[in-house]
C-alpha positions as CSV (number, residue, x, y, z in Angstrom):
1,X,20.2,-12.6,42.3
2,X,20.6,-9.1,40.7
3,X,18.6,-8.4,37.6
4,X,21.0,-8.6,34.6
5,X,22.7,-5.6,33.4
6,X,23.2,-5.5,29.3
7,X,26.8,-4.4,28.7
8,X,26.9,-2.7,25.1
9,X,30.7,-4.1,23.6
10,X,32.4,-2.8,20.7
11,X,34.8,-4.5,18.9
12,X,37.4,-3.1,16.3
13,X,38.0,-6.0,14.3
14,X,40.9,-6.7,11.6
15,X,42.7,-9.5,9.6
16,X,43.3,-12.6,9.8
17,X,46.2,-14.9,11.9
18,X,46.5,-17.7,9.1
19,X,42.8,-19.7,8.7
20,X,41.2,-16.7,10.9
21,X,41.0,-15.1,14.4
22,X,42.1,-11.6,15.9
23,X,45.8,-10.8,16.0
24,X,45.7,-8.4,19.1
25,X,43.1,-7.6,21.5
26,X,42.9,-4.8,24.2
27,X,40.3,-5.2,26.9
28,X,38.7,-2.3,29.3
29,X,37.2,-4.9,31.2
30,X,33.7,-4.0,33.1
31,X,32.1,-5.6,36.4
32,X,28.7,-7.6,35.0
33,X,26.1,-9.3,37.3
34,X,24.9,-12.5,36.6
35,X,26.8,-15.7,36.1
36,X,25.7,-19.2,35.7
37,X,26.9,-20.8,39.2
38,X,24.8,-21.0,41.5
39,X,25.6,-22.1,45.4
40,X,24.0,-24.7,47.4
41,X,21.3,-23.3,50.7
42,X,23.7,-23.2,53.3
43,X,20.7,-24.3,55.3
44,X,20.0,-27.2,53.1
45,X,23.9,-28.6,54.2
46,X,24.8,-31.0,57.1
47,X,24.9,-34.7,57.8
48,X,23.7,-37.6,56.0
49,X,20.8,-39.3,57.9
50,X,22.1,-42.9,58.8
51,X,20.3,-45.7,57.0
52,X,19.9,-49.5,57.5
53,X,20.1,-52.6,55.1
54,X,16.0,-53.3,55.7
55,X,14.8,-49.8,54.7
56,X,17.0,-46.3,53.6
57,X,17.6,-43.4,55.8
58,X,15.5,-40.1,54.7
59,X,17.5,-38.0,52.2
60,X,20.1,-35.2,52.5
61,X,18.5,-32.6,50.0
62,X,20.9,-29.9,49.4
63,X,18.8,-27.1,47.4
64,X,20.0,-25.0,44.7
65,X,18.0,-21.5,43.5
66,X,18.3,-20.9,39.8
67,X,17.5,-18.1,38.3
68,X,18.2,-15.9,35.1
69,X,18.4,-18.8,32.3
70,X,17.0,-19.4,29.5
71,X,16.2,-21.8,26.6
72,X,18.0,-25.4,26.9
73,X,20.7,-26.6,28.9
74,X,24.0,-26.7,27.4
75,X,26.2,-28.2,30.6
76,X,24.9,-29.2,34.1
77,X,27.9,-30.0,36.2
78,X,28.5,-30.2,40.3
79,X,31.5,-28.0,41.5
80,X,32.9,-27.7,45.0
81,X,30.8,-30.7,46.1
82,X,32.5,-31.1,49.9
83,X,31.5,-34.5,51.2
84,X,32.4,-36.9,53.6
85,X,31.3,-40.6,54.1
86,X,33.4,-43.9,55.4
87,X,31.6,-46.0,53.1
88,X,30.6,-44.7,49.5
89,X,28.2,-47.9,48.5
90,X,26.1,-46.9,51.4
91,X,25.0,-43.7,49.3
92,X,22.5,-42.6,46.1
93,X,23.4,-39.4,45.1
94,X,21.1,-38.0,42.5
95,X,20.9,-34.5,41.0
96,X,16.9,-33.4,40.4
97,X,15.8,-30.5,38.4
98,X,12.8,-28.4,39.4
99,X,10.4,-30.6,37.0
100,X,11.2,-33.8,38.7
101,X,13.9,-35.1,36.3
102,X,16.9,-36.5,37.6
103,X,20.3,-37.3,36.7
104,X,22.4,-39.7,39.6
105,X,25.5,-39.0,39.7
106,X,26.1,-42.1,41.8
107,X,24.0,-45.1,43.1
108,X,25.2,-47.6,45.9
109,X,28.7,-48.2,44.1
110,X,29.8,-51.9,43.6
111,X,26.3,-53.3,44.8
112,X,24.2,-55.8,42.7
113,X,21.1,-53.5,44.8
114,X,20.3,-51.6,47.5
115,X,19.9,-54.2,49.4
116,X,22.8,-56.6,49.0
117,X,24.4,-55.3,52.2
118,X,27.2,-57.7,51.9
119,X,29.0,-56.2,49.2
120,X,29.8,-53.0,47.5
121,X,33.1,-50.2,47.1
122,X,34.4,-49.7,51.1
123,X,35.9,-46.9,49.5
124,X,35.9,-43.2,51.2
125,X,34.9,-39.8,50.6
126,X,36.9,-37.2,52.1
127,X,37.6,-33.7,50.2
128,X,36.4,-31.7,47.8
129,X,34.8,-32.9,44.3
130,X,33.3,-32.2,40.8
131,X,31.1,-34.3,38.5
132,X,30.7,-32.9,35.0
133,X,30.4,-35.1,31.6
134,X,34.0,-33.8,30.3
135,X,35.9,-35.8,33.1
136,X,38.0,-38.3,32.1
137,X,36.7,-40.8,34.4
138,X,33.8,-41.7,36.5
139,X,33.4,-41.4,40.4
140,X,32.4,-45.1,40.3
141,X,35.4,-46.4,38.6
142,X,37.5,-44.2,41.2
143,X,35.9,-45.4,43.8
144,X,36.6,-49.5,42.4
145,X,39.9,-48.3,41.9
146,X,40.7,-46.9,45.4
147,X,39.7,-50.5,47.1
148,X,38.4,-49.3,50.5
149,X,41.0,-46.0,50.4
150,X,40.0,-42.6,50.2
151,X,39.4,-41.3,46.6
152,X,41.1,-38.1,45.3
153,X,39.3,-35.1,45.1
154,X,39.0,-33.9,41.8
155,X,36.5,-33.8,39.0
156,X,35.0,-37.0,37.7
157,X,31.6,-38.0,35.5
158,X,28.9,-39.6,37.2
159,X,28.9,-43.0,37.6
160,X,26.8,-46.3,37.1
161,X,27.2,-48.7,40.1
162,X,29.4,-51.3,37.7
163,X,31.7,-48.1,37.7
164,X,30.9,-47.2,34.0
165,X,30.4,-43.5,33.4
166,X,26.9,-42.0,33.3
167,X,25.5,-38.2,31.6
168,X,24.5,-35.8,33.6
169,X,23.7,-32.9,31.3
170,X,21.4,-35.0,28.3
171,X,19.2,-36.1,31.3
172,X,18.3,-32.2,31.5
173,X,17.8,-32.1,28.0
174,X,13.9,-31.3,28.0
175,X,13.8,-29.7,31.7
176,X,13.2,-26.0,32.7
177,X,16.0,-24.5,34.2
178,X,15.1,-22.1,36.6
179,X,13.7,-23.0,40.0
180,X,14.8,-24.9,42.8
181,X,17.4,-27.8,42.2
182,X,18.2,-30.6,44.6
183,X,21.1,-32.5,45.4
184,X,19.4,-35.8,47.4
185,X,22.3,-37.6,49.2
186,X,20.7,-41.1,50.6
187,X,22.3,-43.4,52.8
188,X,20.7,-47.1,52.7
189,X,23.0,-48.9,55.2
190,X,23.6,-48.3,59.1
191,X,27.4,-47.5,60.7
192,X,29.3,-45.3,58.6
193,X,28.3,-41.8,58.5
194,X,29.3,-38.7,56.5
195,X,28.7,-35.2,55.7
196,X,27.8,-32.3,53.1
197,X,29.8,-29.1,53.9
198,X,29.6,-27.4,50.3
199,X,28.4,-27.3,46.5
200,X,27.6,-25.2,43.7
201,X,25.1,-26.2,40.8
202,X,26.9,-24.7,37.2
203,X,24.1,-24.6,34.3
204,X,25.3,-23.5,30.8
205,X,22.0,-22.2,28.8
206,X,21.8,-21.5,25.4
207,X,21.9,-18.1,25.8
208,X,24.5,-16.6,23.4
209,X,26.3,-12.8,22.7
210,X,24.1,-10.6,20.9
211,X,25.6,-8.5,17.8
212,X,23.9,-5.2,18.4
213,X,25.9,-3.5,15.5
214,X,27.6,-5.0,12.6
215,X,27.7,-3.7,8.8
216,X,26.4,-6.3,6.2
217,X,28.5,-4.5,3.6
218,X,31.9,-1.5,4.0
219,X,34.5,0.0,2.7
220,X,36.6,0.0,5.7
221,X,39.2,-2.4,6.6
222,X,38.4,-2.4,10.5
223,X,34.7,-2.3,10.8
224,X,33.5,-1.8,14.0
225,X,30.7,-4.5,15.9
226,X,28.9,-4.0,19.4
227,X,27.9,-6.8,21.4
228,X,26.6,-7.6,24.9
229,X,26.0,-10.7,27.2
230,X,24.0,-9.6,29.6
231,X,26.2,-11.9,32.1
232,X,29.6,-12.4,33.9
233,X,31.8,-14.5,30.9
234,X,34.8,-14.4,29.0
235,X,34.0,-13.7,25.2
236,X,35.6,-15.5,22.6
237,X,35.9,-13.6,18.9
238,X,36.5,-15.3,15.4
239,X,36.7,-13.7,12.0
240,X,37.4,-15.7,9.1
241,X,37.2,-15.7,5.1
242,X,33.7,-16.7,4.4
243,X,32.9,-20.3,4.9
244,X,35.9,-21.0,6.7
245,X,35.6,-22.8,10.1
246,X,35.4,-20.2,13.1
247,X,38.8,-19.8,14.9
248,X,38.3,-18.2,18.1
249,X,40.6,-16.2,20.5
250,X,40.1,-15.2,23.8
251,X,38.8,-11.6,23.4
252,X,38.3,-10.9,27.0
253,X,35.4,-10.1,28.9
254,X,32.5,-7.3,28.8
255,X,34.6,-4.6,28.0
256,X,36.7,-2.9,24.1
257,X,38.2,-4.7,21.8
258,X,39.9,-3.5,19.2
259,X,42.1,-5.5,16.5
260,X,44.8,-3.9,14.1
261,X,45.3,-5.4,11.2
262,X,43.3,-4.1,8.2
263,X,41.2,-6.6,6.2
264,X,41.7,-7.3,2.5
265,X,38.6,-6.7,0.6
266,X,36.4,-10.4,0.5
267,X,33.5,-11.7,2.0
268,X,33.6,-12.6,5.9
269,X,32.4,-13.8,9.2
270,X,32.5,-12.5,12.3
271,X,31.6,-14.8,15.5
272,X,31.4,-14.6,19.4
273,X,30.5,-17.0,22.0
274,X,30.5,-16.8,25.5
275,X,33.1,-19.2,27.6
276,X,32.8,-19.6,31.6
277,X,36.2,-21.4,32.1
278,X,36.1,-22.9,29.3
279,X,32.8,-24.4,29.3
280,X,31.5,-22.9,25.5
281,X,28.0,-21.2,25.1
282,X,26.0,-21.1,21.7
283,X,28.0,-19.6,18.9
284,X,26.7,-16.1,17.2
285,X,27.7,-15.0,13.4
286,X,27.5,-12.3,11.1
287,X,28.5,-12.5,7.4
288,X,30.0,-9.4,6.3
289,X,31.9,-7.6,3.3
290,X,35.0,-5.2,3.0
291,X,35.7,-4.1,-0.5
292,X,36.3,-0.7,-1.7
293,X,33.8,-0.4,-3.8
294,X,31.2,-1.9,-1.9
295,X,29.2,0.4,-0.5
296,X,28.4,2.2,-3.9
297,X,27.6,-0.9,-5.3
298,X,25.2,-1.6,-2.8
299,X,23.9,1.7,-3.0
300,X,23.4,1.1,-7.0
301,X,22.0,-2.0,-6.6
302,X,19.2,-0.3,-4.4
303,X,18.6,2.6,-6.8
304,X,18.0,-0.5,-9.2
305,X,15.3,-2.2,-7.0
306,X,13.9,1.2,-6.8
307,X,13.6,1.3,-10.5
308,X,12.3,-2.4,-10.2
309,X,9.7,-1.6,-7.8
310,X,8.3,1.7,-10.2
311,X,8.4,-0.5,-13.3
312,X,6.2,-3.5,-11.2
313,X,4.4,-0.9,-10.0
314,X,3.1,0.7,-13.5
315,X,2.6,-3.2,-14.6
316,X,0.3,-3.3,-11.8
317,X,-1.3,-0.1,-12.2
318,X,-1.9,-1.2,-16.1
319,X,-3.6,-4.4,-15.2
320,X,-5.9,-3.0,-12.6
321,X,-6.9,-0.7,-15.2
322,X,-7.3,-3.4,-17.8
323,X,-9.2,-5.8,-15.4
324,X,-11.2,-2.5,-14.6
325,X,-12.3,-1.8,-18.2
326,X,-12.9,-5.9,-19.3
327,X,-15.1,-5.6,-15.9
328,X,-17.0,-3.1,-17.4
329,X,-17.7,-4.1,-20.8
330,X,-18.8,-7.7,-19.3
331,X,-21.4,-5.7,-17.1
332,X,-22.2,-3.7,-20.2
333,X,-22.4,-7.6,-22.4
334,X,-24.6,-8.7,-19.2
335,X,-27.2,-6.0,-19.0
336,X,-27.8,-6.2,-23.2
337,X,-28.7,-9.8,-22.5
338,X,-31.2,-8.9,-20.1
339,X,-32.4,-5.8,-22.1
340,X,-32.9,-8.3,-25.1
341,X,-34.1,-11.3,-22.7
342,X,-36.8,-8.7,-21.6
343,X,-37.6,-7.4,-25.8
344,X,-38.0,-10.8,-26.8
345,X,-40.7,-11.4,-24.0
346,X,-42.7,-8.5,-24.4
347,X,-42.7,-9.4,-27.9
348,X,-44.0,-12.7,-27.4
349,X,-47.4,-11.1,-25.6
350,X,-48.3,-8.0,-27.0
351,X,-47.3,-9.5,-30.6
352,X,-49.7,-11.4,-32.5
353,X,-49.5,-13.5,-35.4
354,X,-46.6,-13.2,-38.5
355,X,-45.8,-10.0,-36.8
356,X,-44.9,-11.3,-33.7
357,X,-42.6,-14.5,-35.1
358,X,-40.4,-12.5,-37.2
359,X,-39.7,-9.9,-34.3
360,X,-39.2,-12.9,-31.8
361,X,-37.1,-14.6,-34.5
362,X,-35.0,-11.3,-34.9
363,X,-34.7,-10.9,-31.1
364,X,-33.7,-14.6,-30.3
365,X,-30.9,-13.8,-33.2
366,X,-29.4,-10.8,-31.7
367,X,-29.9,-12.7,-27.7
368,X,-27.6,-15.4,-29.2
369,X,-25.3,-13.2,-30.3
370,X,-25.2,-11.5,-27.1
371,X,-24.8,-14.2,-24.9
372,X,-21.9,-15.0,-27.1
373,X,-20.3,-11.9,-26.1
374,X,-20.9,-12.3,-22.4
375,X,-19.1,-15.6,-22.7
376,X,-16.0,-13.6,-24.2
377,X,-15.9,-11.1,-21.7
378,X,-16.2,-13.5,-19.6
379,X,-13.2,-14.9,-20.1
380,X,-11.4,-11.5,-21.5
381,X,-12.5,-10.4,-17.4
382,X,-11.0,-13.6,-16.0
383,X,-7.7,-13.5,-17.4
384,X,-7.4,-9.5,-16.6
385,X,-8.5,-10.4,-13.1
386,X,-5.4,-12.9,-12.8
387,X,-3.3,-11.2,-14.8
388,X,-3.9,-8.2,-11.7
389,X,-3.1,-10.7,-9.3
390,X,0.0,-12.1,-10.8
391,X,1.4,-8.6,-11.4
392,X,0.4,-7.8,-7.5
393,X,1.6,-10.8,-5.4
394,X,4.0,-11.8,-7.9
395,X,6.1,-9.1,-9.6
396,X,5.5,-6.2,-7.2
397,X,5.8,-7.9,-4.1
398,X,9.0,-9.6,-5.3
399,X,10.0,-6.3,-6.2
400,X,9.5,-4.7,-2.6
401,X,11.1,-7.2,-1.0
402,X,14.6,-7.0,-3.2
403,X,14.2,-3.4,-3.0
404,X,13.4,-3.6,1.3
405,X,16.6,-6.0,0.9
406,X,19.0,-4.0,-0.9
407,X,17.7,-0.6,0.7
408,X,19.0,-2.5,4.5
409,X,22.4,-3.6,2.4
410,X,22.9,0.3,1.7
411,X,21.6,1.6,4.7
412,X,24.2,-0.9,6.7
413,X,27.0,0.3,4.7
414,X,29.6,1.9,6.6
415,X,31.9,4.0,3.9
């Protein structure tokens, strides 16, 4: 499959059509290369091996290569599945993603097991069908329904063998998507025959339309926004008042879009989200304003956080310097101890006699008085320390941030 080719979109967007949406769209529409369907190996097509009651035939595997998704899957369904068989409780269909995990999409219909030969749906297969979740019935109950006669083509859920429905998609909810994919078509009971002539596998990821230029904040009443999906889809647009539901209109595919109706000045939200006939991918938004006198607000509010940021910054500058000098003058508290510690010593052996207890006596006075003021500094140097780290990680780096903020707010602005 082709690598996928980003398509940059631009989109001309105006007011509202009652709750939201675009009131008029023109479309230059543009080739893109990847899509989410994928067809079956034609190789990997052909009969059903014939089974028996005492032991199944070996399996039908119809292959599927899938490529070019990402992230979760949103919808797995079966499309175009062409099969034939005279007897539909003699097959187990299953669906199995490349880890392993499978879905079935039907299992020996009307049986109480595979090997209850005796009963089952005599019902046929002939034509052309779909299984996704969104059907409004299941091929099982079809199949009950028909009572040995062919069943419609058409699109139905999968099916437990009681005929109630069964998920396809939640089965795939932790599997990888790309890989190879198999249809296994088994047959566990000997006579009727049948076929596989067709199919196509149809994975919905979770990959969604990425805004590649919006304004946050403008005085225009059309802003412009660029997206791409780097795939074949329609696009669906919504813009509504803020915190209004999305209301989305077909905007076309990969292509221009322009709206015409000028918006009133408020707080909004654009959205986009791919649709592949009508099957919805994720939903990307981006809240945005229109006023007139946006734009030099924003820009004063960022001259503000500039002023902000200077102000934190001499706070900061301030402390260091005060942490700096209480550092100091606890070194200077610290080496008159020792200074003192070391008078008082000497004293104590070259000293002899009355002599020698007054001038310990004096010392040991003046070292407890020092030691007092090491304590104080002490603390002074403590709380200058933290007082440096609060104005740092707390005042200055809230300040750089608002100011990073509202300098992208202004910088955004279109005028």
């Amino acid at each position: 499959m082709p690598h996928p080719v980003r398509r940059i979109v631009a989109i001309a967007v105006a007011a509202l059509l009652g709750a939201g949406g675009l009131l008029s769209v023109s479309t230059a529409a543009v080739a893109d290369s990847r899509n989410i369907q994928f067809a079956a190996n034609p190789d990997s097509l052909g009969a059903i091996p014939d089974g028996a009651c005492t032991g199944q035939g070996p399996a039908r595997a119809v292959t599927f290569a899938v490529s070019g998704l990402s992230g979760a899957a949103r919808d797995v369904r079966l499309d175009g599945v062409s099969i034939a068989h005279t007897w539909i409780s003699d097959l187990s269909v299953a669906l199995v993603a490349p880890d392993g995990t499978a879905a079935p999409i039907f299992d020996h219909i009307g049986r109480a097991s595979t090997s209850d030969c005796s009963n089952g749906s005599s019902s046929k297969l002939a034509g052309s069908y779909d299984f996704t979740d969104d059907a409004p019935t299941s091929i099982s109950a079809a199949a009950l329904a028909a009572n040995g006669s062919t069943i419609p083509a058409g699109a139905y859920r999968a099916g437990a063998p009681d005929g109630a429905p069964a998920a396809i998609t939640s089965a795939f909810g932790g599997s990888a998507l790309n890989g190879t994919w198999t249809l296994s078509l088994i047959d566990s009971h000997a006579a009727d025959v049948g076929s596989i002539s067709a199919a196509s596998l149809e994975i919905v990821d979770s990959t969604g339309v990425t805004i590649t230029v919006a304004p946050s904040v403008t005085s225009q009443a059309q802003p412009t926004f660029g997206f791409y999906l780097g795939r074949s889809a329609a696009i669906e647009c919504s813009i509504v008042v803020a915190g209004s539901a999305p209301s989305f209109s077909a905007c076309g595919g990969p292509g221009w879009h322009r709206a015409t109706v000028p918006l009133a000045d408020g707080a909004y939200t654009f959205s986009v989200r791919p649709s592949y006939d009508g099957l919805l991918g994720p939903v990307t938004s981006h809240a945005f304003t229109v006023g007139a006198q946006s734009c030099a607000s924003a820009t004063s509010a960022s001259r503000a956080a500039d002023d902000a940021v200077a102000a934190a910054t001499t706070a900061t500058t301030s402390a260091a310097a005060a942490a700096s000098r209480a550092t100091a003058a606890l070194t200077k508290a610290k080496k008159a101890v020792a200074a003192t510690t070391k008078a008082k010593a000497t004293a104590s052996k070259k000293l002899s006699g009355k002599k020698r207890a007054a001038k310990v006596k004096a010392l040991g006075k003046k070292l407890t008085a020092q030691k007092k003021t090491v304590t104080k500094r002490t603390t002074a140097s403590t709380a200058a320390r933290s007082a440096l780290a609060g104005a740092q990680s707390t005042q200055l780096t809230a300040a750089i941030s608002a100011r990073d903020a509202a300098a992208t707010a202004a910088g955004a602005c279109v005028g």
